[in-house]
C-alpha positions in Angstrom: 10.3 -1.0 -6.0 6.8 -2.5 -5.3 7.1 -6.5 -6.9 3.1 -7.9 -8.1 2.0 -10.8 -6.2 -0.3 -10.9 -9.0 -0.2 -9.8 -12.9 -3.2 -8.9 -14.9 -3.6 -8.9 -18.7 -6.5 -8.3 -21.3 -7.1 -11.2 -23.5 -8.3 -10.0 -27.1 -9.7 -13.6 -28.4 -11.9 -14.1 -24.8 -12.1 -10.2 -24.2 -11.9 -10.6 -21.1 -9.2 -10.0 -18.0 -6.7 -12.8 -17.0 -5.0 -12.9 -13.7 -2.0 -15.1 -12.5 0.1 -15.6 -9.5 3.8 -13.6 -10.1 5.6 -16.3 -8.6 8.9 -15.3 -9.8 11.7 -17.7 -10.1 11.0 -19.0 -7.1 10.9 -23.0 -7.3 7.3 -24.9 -5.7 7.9 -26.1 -2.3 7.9 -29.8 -2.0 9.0 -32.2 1.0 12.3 -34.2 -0.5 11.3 -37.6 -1.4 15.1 -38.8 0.5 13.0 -37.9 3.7 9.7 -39.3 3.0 10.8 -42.4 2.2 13.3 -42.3 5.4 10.0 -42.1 7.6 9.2 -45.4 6.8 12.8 -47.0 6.6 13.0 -49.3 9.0 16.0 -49.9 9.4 16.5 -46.6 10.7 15.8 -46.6 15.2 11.9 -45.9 15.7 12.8 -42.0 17.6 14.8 -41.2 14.1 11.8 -42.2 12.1 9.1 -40.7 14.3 10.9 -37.7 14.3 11.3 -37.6 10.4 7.5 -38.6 10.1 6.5 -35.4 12.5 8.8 -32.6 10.5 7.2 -34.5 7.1 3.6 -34.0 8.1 4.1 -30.6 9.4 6.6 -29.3 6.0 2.9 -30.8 4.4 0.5 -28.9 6.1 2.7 -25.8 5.8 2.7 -26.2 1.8 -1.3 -26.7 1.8 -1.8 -23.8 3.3 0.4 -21.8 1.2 -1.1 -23.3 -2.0 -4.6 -22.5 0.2 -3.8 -19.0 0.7 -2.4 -18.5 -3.2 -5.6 -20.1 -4.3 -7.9 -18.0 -2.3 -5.6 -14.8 -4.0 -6.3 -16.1 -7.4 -10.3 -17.0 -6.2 -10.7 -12.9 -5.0 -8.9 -11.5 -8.1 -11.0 -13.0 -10.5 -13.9 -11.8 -9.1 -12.7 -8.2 -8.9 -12.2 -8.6 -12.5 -15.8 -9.3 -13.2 -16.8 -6.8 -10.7 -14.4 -3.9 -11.6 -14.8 -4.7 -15.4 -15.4 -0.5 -16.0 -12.2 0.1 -13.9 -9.9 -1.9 -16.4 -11.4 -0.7 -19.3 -12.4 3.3 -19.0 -10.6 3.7 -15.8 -10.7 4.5 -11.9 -13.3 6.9 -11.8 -15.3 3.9 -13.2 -14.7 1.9 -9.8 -17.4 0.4 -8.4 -18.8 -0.2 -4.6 -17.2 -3.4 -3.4 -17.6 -4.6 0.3 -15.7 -7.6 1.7 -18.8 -8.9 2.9 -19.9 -9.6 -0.7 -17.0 -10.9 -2.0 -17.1 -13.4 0.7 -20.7 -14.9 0.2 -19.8 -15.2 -3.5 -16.8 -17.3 -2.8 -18.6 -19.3 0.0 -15.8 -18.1 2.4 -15.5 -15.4 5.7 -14.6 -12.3 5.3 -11.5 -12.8 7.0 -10.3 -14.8 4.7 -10.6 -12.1 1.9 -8.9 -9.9 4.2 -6.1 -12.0 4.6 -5.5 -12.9 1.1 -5.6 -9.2 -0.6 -3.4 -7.4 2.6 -0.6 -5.8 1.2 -1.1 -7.3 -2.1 -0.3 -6.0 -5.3 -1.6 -6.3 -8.9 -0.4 -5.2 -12.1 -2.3 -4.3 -14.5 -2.9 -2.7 -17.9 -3.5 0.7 -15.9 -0.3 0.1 -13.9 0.7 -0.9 -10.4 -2.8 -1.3 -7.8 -2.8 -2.1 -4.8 -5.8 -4.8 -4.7 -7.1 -3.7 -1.1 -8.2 -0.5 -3.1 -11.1 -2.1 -5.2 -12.6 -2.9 -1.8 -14.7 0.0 -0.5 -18.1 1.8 -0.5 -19.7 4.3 -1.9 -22.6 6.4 -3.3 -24.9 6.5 -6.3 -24.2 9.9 -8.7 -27.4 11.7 -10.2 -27.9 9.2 -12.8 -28.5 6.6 -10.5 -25.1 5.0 -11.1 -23.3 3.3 -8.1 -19.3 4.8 -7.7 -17.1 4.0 -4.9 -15.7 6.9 -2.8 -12.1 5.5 -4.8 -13.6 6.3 -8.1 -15.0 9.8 -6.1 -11.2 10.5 -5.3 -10.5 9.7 -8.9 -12.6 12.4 -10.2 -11.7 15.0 -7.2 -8.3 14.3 -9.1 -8.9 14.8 -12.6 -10.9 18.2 -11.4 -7.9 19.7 -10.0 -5.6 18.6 -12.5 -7.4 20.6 -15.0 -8.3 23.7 -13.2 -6.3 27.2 -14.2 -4.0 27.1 -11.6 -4.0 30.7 -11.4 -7.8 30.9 -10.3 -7.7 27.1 -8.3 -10.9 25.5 -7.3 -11.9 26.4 -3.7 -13.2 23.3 -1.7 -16.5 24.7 -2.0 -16.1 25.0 -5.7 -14.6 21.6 -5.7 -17.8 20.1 -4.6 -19.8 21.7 -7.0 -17.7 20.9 -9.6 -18.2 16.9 -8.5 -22.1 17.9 -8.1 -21.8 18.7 -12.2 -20.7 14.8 -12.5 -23.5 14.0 -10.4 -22.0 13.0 -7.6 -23.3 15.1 -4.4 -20.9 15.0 -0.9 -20.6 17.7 1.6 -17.5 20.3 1.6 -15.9 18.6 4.5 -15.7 15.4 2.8 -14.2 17.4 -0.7 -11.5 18.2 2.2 -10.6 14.6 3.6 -10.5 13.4 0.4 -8.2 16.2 -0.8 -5.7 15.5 2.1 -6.0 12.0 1.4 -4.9 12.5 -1.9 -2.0 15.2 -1.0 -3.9 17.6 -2.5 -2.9 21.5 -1.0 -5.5 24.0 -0.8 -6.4 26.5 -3.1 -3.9 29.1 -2.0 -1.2 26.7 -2.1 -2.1 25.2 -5.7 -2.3 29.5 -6.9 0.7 29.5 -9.3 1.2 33.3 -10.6 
């Protein structure tokens, strides 16, 4: 089973999104006072309490950049949230275009850093289990001038096949014009990666007599 790094719920009084660190039971690291106060004992030898000193400063540094990485987490959720607002509320075709890049310049940070914090990170949510790397991506704008992210695209290739008479399934061809109808306008061969990306067979292997 996949375990959240990070829970999302809707908050009726703020209508708004709230995320938090799934911690678990899992107690906060700390360096134990007996050994912070033995670094400066002295009347332990001075190679005991340089050595206890050393392993003190580096159990710190280790925590600060663990509480560093959680906070940079909590930082790049938050603005998916505002970002992804349609996504939470109507649902994934509603996702919108989200590069790294961006994210970063909001958060004053590089884009390594937002790597780092959403790689193989999970959130859940009121729409279930996500993983959070998927709210990062491009996209296209649909007929209407709206701005949808090749994600949401997949969505809606989805929700096309799942409602087709699977006696007569949608050829790739009739796929894309299908997606052309929501406004959305991408080449055949594209309907095709994306229909292999979902695990999606082809039309003669969805027939069902």
């Amino acid at each position: 089973p996949i375990i959240p790094d990070v829970i999302v719920d809707y908050d009726e009084q703020s209508d708004s999104y709230v995320a938090a660190l799934c911690d678990g039971v899992l107690p906060p690291l700390r360096v134990s006072p007996r050994y912070r106060s033995m670094s400066g004992d002295e009347a332990l030898d001075k190679e005991t309490r340089s050595f206890i000193s050393r392993n003190v400063s580096n159990a710190e540094w280790l925590i600060e950049s663990i509480n560093q990485r959680s906070n940079s987490l909590l930082r790049v959720v938050n603005v998916v949230l505002a970002r992804q607002r349609d996504f939470f509320d109507i649902g994934p075709q509603h996702l919108k275009p989200m590069p790294m890049v961006d994210v970063a310049e909001q958060l004053g940070v590089h884009v390594a850093t937002v790597s780092r914090a959403v790689a193989g990170k999970w959130m859940q949510t009121p729409r279930g289990m996500v993983q959070l790397r998927r709210f990062f991506s491009g996209g296209t704008e649909t007929a209407e001038g709206e701005n949808v992210s090749w994600e949401a695209v997949k969505a809606m290739l989805g929700e096309i096949v799942e409602a087709e008479d699977k006696s007569k399934p949608f050829s790739d061809e009739l796929l894309a014009a299908a997606l052309k109808e929501r406004g959305v306008d991408i080449a055949r061969r594209t309907v095709v990666k994306y229909r292999q990306q979902l695990g999606i067979p082809p039309a003669r292997l969805r027939k069902q007599y």
